[in-house]
SENUBA-441061 format. One record per residue (C-alpha): y, z, x; residue in three letters. Coordinates in pm, 1 decimal. Layout:
N
       py       pz       px code
        Y        Z        X  Ala
...
This chain:
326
       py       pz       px code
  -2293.7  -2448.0   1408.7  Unk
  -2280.1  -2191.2   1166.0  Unk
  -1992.8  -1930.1   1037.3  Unk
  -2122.1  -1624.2   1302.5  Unk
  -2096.7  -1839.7   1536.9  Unk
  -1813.9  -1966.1   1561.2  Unk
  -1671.5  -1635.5   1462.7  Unk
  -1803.1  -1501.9   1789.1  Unk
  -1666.6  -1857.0   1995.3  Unk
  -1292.2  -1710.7   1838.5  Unk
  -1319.3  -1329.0   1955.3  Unk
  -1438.7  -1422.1   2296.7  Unk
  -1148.2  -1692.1   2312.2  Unk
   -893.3  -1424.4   2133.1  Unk
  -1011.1  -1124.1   2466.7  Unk
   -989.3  -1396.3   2707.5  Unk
   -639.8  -1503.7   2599.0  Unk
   -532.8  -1151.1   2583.5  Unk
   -629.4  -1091.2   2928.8  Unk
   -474.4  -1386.4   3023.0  Unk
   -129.5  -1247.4   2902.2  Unk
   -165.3   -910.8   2998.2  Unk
   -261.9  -1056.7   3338.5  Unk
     65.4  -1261.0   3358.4  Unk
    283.2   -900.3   3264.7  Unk
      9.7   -760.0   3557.8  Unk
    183.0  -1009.6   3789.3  Unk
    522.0   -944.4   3672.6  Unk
    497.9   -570.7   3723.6  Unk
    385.2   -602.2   4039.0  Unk
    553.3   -823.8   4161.8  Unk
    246.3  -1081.4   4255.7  Unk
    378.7  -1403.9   4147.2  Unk
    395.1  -1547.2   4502.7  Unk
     86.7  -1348.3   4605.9  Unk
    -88.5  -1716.8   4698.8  Unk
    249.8  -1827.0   4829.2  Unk
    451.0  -2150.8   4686.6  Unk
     55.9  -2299.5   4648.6  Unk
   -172.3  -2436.6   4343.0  Unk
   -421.8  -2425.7   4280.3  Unk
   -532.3  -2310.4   4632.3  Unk
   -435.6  -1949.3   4784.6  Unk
   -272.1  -1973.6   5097.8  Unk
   -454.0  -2255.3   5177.9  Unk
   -776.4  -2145.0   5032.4  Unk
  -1023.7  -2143.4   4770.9  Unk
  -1063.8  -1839.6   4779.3  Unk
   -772.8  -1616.1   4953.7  Unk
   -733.1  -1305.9   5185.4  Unk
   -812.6   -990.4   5037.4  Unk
   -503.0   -833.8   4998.7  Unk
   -361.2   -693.1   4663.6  Unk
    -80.7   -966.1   4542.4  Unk
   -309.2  -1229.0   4632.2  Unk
   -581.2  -1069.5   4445.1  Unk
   -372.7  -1020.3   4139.6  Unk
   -242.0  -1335.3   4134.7  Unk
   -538.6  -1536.2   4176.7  Unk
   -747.5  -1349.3   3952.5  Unk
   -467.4  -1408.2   3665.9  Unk
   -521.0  -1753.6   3768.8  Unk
   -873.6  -1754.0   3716.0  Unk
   -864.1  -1592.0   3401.1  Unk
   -582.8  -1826.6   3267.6  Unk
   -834.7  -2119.4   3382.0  Unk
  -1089.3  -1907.3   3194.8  Unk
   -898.7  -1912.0   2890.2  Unk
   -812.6  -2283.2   2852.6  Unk
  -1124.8  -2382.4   2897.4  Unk
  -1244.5  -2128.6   2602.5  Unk
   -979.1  -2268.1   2383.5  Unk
  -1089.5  -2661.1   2430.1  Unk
  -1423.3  -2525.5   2329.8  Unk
  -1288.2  -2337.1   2035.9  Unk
  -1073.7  -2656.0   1948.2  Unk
  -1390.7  -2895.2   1967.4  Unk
  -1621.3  -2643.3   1759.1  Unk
  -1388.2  -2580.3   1510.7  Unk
  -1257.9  -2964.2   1465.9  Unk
  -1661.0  -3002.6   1451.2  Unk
  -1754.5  -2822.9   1214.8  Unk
  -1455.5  -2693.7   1047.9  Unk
  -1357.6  -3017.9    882.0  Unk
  -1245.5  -2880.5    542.0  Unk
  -1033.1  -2580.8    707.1  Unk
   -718.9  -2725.7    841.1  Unk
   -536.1  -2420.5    882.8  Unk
   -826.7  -2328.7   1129.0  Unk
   -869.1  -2630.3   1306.4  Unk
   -457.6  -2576.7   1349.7  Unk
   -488.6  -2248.9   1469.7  Unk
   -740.3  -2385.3   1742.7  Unk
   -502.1  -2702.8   1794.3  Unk
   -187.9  -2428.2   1883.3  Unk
   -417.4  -2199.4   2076.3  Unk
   -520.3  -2470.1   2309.4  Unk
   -180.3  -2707.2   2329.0  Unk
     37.4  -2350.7   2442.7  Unk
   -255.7  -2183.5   2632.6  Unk
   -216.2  -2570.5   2861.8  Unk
    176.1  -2495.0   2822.9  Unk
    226.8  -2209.5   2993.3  Unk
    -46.8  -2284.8   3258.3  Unk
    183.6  -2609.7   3338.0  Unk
    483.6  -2338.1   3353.2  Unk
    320.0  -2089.0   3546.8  Unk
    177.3  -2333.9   3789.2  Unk
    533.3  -2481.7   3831.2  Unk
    710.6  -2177.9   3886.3  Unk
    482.6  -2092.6   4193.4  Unk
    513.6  -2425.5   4318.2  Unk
    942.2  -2440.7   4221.8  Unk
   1026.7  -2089.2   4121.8  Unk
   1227.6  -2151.6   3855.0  Unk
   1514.2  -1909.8   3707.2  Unk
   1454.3  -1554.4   3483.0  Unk
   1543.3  -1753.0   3154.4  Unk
   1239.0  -2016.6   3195.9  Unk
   1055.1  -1736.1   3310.1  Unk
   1083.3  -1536.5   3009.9  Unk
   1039.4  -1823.7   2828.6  Unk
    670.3  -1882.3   3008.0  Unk
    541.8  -1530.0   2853.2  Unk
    671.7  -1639.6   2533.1  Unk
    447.3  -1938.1   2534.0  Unk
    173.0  -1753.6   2639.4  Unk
    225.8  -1499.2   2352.7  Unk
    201.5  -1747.7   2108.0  Unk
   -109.4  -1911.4   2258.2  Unk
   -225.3  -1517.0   2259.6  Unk
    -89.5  -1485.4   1832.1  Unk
   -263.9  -1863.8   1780.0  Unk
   -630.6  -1711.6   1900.4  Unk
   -598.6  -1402.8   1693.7  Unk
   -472.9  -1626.4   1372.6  Unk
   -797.7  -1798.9   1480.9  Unk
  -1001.4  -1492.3   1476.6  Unk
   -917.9  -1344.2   1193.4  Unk
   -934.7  -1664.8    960.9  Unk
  -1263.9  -1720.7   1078.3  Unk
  -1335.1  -1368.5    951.8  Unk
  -1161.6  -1395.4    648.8  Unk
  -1376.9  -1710.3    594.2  Unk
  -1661.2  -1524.0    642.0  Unk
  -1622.9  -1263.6    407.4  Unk
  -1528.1  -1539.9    146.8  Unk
  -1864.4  -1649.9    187.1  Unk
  -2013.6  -1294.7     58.6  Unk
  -1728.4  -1241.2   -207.6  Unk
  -1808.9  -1328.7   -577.6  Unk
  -1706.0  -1647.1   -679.6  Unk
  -1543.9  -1457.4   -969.4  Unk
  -1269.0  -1292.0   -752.5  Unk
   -941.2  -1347.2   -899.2  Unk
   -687.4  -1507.2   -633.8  Unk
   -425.9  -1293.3   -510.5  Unk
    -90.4  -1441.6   -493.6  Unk
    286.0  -1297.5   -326.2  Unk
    644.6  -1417.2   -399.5  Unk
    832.1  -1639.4   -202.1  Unk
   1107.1  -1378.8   -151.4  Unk
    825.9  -1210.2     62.1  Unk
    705.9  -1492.6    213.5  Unk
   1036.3  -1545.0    370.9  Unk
   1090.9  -1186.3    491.1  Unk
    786.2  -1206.9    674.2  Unk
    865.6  -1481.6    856.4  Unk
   1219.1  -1380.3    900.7  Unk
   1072.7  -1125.7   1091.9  Unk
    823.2  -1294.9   1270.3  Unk
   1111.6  -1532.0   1380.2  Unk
   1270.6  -1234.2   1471.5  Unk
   1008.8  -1052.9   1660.9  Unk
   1022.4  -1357.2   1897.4  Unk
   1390.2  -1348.4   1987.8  Unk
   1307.8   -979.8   2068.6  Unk
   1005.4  -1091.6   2290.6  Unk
   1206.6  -1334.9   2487.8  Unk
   1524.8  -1036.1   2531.0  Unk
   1259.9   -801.4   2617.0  Unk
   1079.9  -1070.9   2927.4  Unk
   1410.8  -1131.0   2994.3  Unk
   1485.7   -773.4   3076.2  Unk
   1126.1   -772.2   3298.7  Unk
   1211.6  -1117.3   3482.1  Unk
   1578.5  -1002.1   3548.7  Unk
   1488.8   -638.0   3705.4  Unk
   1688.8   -514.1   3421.0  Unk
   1480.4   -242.9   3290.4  Unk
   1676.4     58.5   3501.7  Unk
   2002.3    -66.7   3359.1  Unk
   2007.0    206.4   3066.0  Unk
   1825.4    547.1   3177.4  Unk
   1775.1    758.8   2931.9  Unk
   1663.4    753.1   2524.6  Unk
   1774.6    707.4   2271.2  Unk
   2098.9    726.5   2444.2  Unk
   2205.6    460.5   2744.9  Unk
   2317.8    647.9   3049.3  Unk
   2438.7    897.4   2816.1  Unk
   2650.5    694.6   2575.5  Unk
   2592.1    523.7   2240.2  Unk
   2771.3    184.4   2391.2  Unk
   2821.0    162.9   2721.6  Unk
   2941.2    -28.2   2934.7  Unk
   2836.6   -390.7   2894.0  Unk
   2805.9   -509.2   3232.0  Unk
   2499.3   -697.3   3445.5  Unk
   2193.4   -520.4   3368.2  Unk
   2341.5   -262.5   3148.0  Unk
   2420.5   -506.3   2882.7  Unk
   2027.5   -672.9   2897.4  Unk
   1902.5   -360.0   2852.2  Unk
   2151.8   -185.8   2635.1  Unk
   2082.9   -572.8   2372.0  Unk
   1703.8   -556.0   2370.2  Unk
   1718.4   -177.7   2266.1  Unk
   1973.1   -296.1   1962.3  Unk
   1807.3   -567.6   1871.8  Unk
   1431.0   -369.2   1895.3  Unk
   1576.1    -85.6   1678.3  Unk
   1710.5   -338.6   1460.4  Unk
   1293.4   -517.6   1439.9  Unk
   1188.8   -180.3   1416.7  Unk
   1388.8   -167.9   1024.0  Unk
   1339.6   -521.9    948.3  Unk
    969.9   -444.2    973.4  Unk
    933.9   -113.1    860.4  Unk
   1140.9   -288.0    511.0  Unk
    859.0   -552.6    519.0  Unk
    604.2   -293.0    524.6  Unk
    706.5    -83.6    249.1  Unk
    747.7   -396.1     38.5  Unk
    357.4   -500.1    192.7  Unk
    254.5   -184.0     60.1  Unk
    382.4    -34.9   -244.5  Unk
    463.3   -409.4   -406.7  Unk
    127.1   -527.5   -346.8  Unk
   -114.6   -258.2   -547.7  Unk
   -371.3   -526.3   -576.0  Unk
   -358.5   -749.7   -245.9  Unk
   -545.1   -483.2     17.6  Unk
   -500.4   -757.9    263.2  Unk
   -163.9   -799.2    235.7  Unk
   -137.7   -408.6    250.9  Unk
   -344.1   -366.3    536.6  Unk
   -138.0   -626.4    716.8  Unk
    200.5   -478.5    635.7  Unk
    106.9   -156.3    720.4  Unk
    -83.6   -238.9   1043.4  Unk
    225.2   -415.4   1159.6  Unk
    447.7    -76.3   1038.1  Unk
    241.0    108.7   1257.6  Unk
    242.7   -110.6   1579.1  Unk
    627.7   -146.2   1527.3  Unk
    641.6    242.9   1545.8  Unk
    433.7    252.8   1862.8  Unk
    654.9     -2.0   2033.4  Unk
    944.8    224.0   2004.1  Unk
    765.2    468.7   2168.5  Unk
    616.2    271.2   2433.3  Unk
    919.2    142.7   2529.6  Unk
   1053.2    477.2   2533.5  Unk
    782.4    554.8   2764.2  Unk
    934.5    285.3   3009.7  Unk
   1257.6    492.0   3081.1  Unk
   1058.1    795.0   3088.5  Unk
    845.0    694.2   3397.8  Unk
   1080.8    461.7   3589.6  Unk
   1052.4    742.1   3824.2  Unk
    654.3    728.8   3874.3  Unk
    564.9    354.0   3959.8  Unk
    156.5    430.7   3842.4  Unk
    268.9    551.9   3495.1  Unk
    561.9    292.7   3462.7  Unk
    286.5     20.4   3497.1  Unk
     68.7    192.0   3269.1  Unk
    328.1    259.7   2985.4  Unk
    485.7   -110.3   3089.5  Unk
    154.2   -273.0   3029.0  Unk
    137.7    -59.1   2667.5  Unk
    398.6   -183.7   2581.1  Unk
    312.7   -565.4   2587.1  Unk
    -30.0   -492.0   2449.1  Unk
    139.8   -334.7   2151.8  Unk
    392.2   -589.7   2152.6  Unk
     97.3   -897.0   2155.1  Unk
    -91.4   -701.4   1892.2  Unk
    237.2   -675.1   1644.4  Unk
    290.0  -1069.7   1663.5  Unk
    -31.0  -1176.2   1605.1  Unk
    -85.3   -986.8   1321.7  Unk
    253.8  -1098.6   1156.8  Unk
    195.8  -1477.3   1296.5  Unk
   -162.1  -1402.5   1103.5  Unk
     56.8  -1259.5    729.5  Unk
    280.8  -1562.8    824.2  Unk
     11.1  -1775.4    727.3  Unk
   -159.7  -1565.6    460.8  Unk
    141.7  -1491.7    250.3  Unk
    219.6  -1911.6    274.1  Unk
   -104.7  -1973.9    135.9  Unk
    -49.0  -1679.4   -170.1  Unk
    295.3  -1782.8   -237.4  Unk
    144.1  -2159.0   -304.7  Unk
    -93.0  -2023.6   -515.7  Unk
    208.8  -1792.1   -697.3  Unk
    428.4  -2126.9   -742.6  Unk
    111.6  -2318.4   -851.6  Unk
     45.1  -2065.5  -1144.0  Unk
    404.2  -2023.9  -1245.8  Unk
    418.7  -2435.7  -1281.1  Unk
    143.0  -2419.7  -1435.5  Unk
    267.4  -2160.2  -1709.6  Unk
    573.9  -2379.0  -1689.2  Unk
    373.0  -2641.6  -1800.0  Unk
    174.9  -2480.1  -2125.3  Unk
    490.7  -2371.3  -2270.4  Unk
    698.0  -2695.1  -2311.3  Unk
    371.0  -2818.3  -2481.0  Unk
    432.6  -2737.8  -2844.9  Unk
    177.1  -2714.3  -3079.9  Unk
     73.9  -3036.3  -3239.9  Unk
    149.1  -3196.4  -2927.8  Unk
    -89.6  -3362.3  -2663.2  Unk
């Protein structure tokens, strides 16, 4: 099997996972999670179930969660195939597939035992990362493509440590934010602070019940929101010569940015269920699309800072070798 396609096996496994989790938010919004009842795999009974709107929603999310499992066991076997020599893509394929199987378990077992809103939030978190895992998939296999075309003369492009660790600080981060934020969904908490930037017309209010879920995942977002907008500047204007890094960084910058906003677009349309859901759903799309790119720079800027500490221990090593010596 050659590089296209198992390029192509990755994007069709990445859109399938990412329906998959915007499916599960689907069934969150709408309150569809018991659409089949406390059943799996049937639907009230049935292969296929009545016709009516939860039941639909639910069972379809089911279907495309099946949909996306099976995708990733076939990503998993091609790459482990045929993708000896790449370990960080055979991993990628590995955590796709072991967390897409994870929070199928979960979701089954909260239909069948509904569970509480902190296992709950934790189930979208899993899928997230199953969601991050098939884009980290998708765009090593397109890095690794391009590699092939590049001239074997292309210097290596390295980062510090120092930056290494900031971006995964804040991809650490961004996934305590995640889990505050399907907290919020899972809890009914979203209505707890109306209005923005302001909550219910104060700059602290009163931490109480859903107020204080709220009123946390907006500090703690605005708080991302500099953490990443820090690691982008340093992405960009640090990095003159590493466009990948640069295009990363910024990228991220720029879905941070449109977070805010879609989550700003929440409170905005509490008051319109058809536009909530819309600008709900926007919101976890941007949200899915900001982690996988900073699980993806994660990765990349581990790799460059190896290649950093290689060179510098290498320099280490020419220097204490004096001339005449050997």
């Amino acid at each position: 099997m050659n590089t296209k396609q198992l390029k192509w096996i990755a994007y069709i496994s990445c859109f399938v996972m990412f329906l998959a989790t915007l499916g599960g938010s689907v069934v969150t919004k709408t309150e569809s999670g018991l659409g089949c009842g406390n059943e799996w795999p049937l639907c009230h009974g049935k292969f296929v179930p009545a016709h009516t709107v939860a039941s639909l929603i639910e069972y379809s999310h089911r279907a495309v969660s099946g949909a996306a499992g099976l995708l990733a066991v076939a990503a998993f076997v091609a790459f482990w195939r045929y993708r000896k020599n790449r370990k960080d893509l055979q991993t990628y394929a590995l955590l796709a597939l072991i967390f897409v199987m994870v929070q199928a378990f979960m979701g089954a077992m909260a239909v069948v035992y509904p569970t509480s809103s902190a296992v709950m939030a934790l189930h979208f978190g899993f899928s997230l990362i199953a969601f991050a895992s098939s884009i980290m998939l998708a765009l090593g296999i397109r890095e690794d493509e391009a590699r092939q075309g590049r001239a074997p003369s292309a210097p290596a492009v390295r980062v510090s440590k120092a930056f290494r660790n900031l971006v995964w600080a804040a991809t650490g981060y961004t996934y305590i934010v995640v889990y505050i934020g399907a907290y919020v969904s899972h809890t009914d908490s979203a209505g707890g602070c109306l209005g923005w930037p302001l909550c219910n017309g104060q700059l602290v209010p009163e931490l109480t019940g859903g107020v204080a879920i709220a009123f946390i995942h907006r500090v703690a977002a605005a708080l991302l929101m500099i953490l990443i907008a820090i690691m982008g500047h340093i992405a960009y204007w640090k990095h003159p010569g590493n466009g990948e890094v640069r295009a990363l960084g910024l990228t991220a910058t720029i879905l941070a940015v449109i977070q805010i906003f879609t989550g700003a677009g929440i409170v905005f349309t509490m008051n319109n269920y058809h536009v909530y859901l819309f600008t709900s759903l926007a919101h976890i799309v941007v949200l899915a699309a900001l982690f996988g790119v900073l699980s993806y720079l994660c990765v990349r800027t581990w790799q460059m800072s190896r290649l950093h500490s290689g060179q510098a221990q290498g320099q280490k090593q020419e220097t204490a070798i004096k001339p005449g010596q050997s």
